[in-house]
C-alpha positions as CSV (number, residue, x, y, z in Angstrom):
1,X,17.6,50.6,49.7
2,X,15.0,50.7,46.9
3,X,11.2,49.4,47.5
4,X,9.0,47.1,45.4
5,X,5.4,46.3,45.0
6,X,5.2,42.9,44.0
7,X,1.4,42.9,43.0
8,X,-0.3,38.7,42.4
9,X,-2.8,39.3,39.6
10,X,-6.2,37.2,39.7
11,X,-8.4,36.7,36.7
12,X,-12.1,38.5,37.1
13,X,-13.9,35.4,37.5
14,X,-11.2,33.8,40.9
15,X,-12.8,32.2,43.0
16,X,-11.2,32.0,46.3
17,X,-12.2,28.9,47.0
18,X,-10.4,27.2,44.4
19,X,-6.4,28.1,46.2
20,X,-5.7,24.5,47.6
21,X,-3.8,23.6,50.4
22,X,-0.7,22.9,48.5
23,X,-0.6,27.0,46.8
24,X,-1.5,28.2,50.8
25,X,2.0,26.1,52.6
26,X,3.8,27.6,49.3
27,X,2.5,31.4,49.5
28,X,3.1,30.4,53.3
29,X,6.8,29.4,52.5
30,X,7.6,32.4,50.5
31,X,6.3,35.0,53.3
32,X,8.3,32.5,55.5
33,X,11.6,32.7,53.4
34,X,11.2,36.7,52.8
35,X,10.9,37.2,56.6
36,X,14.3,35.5,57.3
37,X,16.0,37.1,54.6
38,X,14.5,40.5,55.8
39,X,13.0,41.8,52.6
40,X,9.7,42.0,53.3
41,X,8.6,44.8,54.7
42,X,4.9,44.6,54.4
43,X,2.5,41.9,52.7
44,X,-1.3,42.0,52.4
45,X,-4.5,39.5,50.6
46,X,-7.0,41.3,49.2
47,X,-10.9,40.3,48.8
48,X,-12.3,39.4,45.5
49,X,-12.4,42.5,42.5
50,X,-16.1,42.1,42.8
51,X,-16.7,43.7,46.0
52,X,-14.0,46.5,44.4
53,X,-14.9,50.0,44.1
54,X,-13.7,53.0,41.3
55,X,-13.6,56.3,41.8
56,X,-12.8,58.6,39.1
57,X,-12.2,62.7,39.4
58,X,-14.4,64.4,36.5
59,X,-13.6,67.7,34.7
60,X,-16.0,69.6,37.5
61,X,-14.0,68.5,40.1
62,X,-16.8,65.8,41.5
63,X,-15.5,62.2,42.2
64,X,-17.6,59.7,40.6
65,X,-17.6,56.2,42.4
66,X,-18.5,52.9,40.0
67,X,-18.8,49.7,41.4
68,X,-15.6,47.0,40.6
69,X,-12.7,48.1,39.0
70,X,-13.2,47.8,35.3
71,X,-10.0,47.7,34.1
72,X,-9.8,46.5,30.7
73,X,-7.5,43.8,31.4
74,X,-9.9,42.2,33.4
75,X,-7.2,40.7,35.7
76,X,-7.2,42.5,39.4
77,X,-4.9,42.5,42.2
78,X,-5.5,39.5,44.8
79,X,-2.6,40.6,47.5
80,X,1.0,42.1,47.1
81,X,4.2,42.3,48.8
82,X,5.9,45.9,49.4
83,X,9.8,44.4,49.3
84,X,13.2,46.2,50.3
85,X,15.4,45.0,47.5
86,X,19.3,46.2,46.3
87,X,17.8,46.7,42.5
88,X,15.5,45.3,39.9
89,X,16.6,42.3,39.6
90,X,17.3,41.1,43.2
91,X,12.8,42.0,43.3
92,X,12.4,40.3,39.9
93,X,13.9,37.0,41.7
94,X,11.5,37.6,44.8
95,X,8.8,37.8,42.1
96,X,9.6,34.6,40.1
97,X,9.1,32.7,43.7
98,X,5.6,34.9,43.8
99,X,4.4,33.3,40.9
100,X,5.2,29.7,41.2
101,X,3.7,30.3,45.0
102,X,0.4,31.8,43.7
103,X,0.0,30.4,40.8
104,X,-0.3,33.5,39.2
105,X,1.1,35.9,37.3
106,X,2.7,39.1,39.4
107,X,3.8,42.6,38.5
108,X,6.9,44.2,39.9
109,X,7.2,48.0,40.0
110,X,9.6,50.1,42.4
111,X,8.1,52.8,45.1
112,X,8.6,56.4,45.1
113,X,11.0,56.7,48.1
114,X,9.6,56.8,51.1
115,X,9.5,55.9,55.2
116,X,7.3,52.5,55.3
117,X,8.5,52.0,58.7
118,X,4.7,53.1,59.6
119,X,3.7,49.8,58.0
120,X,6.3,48.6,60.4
121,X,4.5,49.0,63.4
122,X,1.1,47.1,62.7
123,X,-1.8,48.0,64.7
124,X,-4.4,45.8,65.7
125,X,-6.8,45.5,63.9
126,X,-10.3,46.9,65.7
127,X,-12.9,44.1,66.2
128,X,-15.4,44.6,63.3
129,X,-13.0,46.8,61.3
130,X,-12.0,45.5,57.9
131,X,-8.3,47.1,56.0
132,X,-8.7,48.5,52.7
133,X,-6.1,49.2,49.8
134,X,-6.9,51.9,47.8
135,X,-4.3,52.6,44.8
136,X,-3.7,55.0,42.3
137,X,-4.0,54.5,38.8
138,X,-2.0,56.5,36.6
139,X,-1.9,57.1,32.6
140,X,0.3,55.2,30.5
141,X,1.6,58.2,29.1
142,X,2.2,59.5,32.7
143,X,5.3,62.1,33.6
144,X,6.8,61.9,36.9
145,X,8.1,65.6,36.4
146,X,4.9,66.4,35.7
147,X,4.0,66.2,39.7
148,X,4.2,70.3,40.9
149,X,4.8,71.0,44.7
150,X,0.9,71.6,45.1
151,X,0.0,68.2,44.4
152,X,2.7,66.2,46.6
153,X,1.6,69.0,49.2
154,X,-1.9,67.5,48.9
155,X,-0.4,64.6,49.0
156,X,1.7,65.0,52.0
157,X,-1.7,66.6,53.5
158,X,-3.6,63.7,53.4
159,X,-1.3,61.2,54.4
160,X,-0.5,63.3,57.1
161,X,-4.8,63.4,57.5
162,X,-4.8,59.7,57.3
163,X,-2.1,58.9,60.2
164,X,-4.0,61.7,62.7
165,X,-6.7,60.0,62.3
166,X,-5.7,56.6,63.4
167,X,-4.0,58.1,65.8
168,X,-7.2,59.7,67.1
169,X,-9.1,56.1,66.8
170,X,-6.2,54.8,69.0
171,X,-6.5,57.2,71.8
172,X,-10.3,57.0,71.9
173,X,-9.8,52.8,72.2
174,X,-7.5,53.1,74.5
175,X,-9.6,55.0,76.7
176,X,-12.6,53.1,76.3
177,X,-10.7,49.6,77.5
C-alpha cells in the first residue's frame, strides 16, 4: 500500500506556547482515530525552526552548515505523520482532519516505496538523548530518473550506516545495565 508524509506547517515566528488545550485533545484525537483505523504508521513533533540547522553540499564537495532553515517560504515543518493510505485521496482525507487538528496548514506528499516497519519497532529513547529529523530538500525542477545506481547505493550505504549504528548503541546499553 502506498505511504504518505503528511507534514503540519508552522509560520517562522510559532510559538509553542500558544497551542491550547483544546488544538492538544484534537491533534490527540486524530493520532487516536488513525491508530484504530491502522494508518498510521509513524508520527513525530518537531522543536521550533529556530534551533533548525541547513546544510548545503558546494561545488568542492565541502558541506556547508547555516543556522535555521531559510526557506523562502518562511513556514517550517512543526511534526508530520508518515501514513499507509490505498491512494491520494484516502491521505488527502487524513490530511483535511490534520489541519482542523493543528490549526495549520499541512502538505501531503507520497514516499518512495520502502520497509518502514523499522519505524515499527520504536526504541527507547536513551536518557539525555534527543531525536532528530533530518530531510532532503530537492529542486523544483527535480527528475526522479535522474537518480543513477551510485547514488541510491550511497543511499542504501548510509541507511544501512545509520541502522548499524543504533544497533551498536543498543548492545553497548544493554551491557552496561
Amino acid at each position: 500500500m502506498p505511504q504518505y508524509l503528511v507534514a503540519i506547517h508552522l509560520p517562522d515566528d510559532f510559538d509553542p506556547s500558544s497551542a491550547d488545550k483544546s488544538m492538544e485533545r484534537d491533534i490527540d484525537a486524530l493520532n487516536e482515530e488513525m491508530g484504530a483505523k491502522g494508518i498510521r504508521l509513524f508520527a513525530g513533533g518537531l522543536r521550533s525552526a529556530r534551533e533548525a540547522k541547513s546544510l548545503r553540499a558546494q561545488r568542492d564537495g565541502k558541506v556547508v552548515i547555516t543556522d535555521g532553515p531559510f526557506l523562502e517560504t518562511k513556514e517550517h515543518v512543526g511534526g508530520f505523520w508518515i501514513l499507509e493510505a490505498a491512494d491520494m485521496d484516502e491521505a488527502l482525507a487524513w490530511a483535511r482532519k490534520a489541519v482542523v487538528a493543528c490549526r495549520a496548514p499541512v502538505e501531503v506528499r507520497a514516499l518512495f516505496p520502502s520497509d518502514l516497519t523499522v519505524l515499527l519497532a520504536r526504541r527507547p529513547l536513551k536518557e539525555g538523548m534527543t531525536q532528530y529529523l533530518a530531510t532532503g530538500h530537492l529542486p523544483e525542477d527535480f527528475d526522479p530518473s535522474s537518480v543513477d545506481e551510485a547514488m541510491v547505493r550511497d543511499m542504501d550505504a548510509l541507511n544501512e550506516e545509520m541502522e548499524w549504528r543504533v544497533g551498536v548503541s543498543q548492545r553497548q546499553r544493554s551491557l552496561t545495565t
